[in-house]
SERO-4910 file (N, C-alpha, C, O; in steps of 0.05 Angstrom, whole numbers):
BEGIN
 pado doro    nc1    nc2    nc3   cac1   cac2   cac3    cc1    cc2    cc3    oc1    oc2    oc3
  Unk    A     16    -23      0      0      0      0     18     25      0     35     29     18
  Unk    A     15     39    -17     29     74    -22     15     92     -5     -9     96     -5
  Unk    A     33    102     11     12    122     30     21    146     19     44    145     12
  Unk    A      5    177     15     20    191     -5     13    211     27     -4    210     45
  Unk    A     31    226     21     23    260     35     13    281     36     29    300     41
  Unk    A     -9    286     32    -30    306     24    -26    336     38    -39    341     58
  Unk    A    -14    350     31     -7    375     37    -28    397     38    -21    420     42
  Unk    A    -49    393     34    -71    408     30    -89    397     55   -110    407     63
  Unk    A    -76    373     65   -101    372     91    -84    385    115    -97    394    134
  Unk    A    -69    387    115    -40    406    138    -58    431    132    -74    438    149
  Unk    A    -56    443    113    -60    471    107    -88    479    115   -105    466    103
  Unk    A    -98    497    132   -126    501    146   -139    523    116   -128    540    103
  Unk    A   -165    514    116   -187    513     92   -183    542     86   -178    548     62
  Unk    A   -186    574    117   -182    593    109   -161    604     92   -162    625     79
  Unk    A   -136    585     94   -108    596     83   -110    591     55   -102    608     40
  Unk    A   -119    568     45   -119    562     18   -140    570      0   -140    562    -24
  Unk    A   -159    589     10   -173    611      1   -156    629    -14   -146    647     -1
  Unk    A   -151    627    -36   -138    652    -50   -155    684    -43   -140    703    -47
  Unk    A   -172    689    -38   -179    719    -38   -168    723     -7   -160    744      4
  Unk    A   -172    696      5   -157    719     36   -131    709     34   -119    727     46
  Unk    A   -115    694     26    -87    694     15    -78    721     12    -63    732     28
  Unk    A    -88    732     -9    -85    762    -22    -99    787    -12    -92    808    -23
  Unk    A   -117    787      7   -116    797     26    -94    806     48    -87    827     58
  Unk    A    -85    770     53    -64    780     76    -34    782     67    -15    786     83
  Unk    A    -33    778     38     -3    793     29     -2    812     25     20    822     29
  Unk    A    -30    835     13    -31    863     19    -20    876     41     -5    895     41
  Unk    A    -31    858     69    -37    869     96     -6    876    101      3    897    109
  Unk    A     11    844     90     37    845     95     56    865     75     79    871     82
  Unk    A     48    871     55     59    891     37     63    924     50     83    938     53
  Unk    A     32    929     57     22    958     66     42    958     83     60    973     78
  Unk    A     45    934    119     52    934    135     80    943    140     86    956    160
  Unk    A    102    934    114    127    931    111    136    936     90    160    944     92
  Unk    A    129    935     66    140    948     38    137    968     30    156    979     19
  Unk    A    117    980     30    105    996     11    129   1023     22    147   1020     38
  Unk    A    121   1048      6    131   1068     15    127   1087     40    141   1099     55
  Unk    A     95   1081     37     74   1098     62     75   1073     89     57   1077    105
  Unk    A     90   1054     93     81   1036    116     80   1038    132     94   1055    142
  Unk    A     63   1022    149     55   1037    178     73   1043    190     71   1066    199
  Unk    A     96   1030    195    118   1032    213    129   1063    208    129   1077    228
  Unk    A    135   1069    190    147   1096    171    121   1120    179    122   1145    183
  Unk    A    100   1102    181     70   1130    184     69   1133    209     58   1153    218
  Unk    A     81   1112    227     82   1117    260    108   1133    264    105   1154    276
  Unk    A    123   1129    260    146   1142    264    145   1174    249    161   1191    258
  Unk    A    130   1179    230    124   1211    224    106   1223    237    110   1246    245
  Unk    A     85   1209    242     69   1220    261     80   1226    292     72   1248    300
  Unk    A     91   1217    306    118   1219    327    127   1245    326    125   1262    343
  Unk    A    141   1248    297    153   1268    289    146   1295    288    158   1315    296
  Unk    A    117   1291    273    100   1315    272     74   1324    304     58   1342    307
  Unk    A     81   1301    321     74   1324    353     96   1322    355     86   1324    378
  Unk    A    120   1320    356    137   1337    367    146   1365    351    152   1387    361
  Unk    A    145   1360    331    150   1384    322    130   1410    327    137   1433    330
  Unk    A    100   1399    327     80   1423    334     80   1429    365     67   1449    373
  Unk    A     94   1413    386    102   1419    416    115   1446    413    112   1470    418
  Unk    A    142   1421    394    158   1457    387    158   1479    384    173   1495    397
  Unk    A    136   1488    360    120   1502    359    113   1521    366    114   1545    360
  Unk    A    100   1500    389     84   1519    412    101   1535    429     97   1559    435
  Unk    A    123   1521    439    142   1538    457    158   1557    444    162   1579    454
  Unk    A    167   1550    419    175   1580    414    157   1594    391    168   1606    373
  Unk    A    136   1593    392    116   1620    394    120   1633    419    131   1655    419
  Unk    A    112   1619    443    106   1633    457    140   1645    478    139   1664    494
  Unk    A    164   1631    472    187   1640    477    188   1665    456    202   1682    467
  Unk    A    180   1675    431    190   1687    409    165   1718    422    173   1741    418
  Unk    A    139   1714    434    128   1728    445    130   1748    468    123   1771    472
  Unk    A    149   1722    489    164   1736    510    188   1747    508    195   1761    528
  Unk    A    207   1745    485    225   1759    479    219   1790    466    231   1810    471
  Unk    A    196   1787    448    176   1810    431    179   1823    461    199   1836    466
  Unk    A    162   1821    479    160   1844    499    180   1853    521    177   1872    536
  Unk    A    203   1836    520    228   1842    533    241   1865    514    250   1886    524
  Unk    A    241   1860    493    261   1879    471    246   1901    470    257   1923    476
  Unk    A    217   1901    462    195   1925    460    203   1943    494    202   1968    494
  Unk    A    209   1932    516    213   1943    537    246   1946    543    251   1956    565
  Unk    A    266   1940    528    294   1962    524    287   1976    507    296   1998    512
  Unk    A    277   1976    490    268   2001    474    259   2030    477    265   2051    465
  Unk    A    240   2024    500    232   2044    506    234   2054    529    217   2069    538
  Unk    A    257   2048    545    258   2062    569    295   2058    577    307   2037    574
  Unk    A    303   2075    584    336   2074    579    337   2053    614    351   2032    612
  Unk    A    329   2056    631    327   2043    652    333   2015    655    349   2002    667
  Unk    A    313   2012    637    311   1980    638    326   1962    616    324   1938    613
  Unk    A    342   1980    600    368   1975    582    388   1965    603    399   1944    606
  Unk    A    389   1992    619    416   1982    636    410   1965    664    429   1955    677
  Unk    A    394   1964    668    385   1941    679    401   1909    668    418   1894    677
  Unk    A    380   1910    641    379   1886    634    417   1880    630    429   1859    636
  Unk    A    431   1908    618    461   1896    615    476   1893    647    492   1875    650
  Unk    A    470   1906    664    490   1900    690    476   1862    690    492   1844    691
  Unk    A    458   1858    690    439   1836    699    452   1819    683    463   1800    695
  Unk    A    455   1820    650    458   1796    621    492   1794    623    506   1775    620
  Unk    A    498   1816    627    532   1828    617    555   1829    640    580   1828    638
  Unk    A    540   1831    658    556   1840    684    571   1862    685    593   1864    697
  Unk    A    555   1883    668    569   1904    660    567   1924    685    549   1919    701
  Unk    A    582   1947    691    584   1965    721    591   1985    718    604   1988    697
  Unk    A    589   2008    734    593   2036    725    626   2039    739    629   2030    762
  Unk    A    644   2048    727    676   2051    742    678   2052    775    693   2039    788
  Unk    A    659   2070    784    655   2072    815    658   2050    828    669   2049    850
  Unk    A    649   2034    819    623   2009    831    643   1983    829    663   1983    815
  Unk    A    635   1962    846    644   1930    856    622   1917    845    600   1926    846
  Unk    A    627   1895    834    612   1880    818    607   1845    834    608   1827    817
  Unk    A    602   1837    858    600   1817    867    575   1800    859    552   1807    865
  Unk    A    583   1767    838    560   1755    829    554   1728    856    572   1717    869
  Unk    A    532   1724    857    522   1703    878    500   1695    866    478   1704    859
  Unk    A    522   1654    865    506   1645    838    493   1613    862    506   1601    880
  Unk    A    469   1611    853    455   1595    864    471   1565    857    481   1562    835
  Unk    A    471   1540    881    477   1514    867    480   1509    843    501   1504    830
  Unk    A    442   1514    831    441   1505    804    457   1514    786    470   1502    769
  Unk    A    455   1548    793    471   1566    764    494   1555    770    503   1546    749
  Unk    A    512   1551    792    541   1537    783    538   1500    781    559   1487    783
  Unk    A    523   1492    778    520   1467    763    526   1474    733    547   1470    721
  Unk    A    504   1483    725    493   1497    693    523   1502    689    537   1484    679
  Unk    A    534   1525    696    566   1529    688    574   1517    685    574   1510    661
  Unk    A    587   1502    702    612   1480    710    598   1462    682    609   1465    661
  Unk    A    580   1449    683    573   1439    655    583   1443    630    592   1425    616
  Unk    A    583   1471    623    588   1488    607    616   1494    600    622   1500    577
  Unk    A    630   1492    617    657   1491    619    672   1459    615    692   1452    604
  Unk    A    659   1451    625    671   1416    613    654   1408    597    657   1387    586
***
């Protein structure tokens, strides 16, 4: 007696359906080949909230600088303010002693190595 090996009874009835065959090589095409694939559409989308986070902070950094500059502008005061304060700039008379919190000499020392 020849016993033969029937490879089509292994294989479950849904798989050897050619329309969902081709179905699920699409699924695996879209998933991983194509140009637009998900993986590639997840990873831009990622991309694009972070970028509109971005955005948002410097609008609103680019806003608070707008009214810092609009305010040396118009008042000589708060010019020299802002330079003894940014510059450590001082009038000849004058002693210039800076007292810098933990953090700000963390931030430095960073900065320096």
């Amino acid at each position: 007696m020849i016993l033969r090996f029937n490879y089509k009874d292994k294989i479950p009835a849904v798989i050897r359906n050619k329309y969902i065959l081709t179905i699920i090589i699409f699924f695996i095409w879209i998933l991983l080949f194509d140009s637009n694939n998900l993986i590639a559409r997840y990873k831009d989308m990622r991309e694009l909230h972070k970028l509109k986070t971005d955005r948002e902070y410097f609008t609103k950094r680019i806003e608070i600088d707008r009214k810092k500059l609009h305010e040396l502008k118009t008042d000589n005061r708060n010019l020299e303010k802002f330079a003894r304060e940014q510059f450590h700039m001082k009038k000849p008379d004058e002693d210039l002693y800076i007292i810098l919190t933990p953090a700000e000499d963390r931030k430095i020392t960073r900065k320096n190595n």
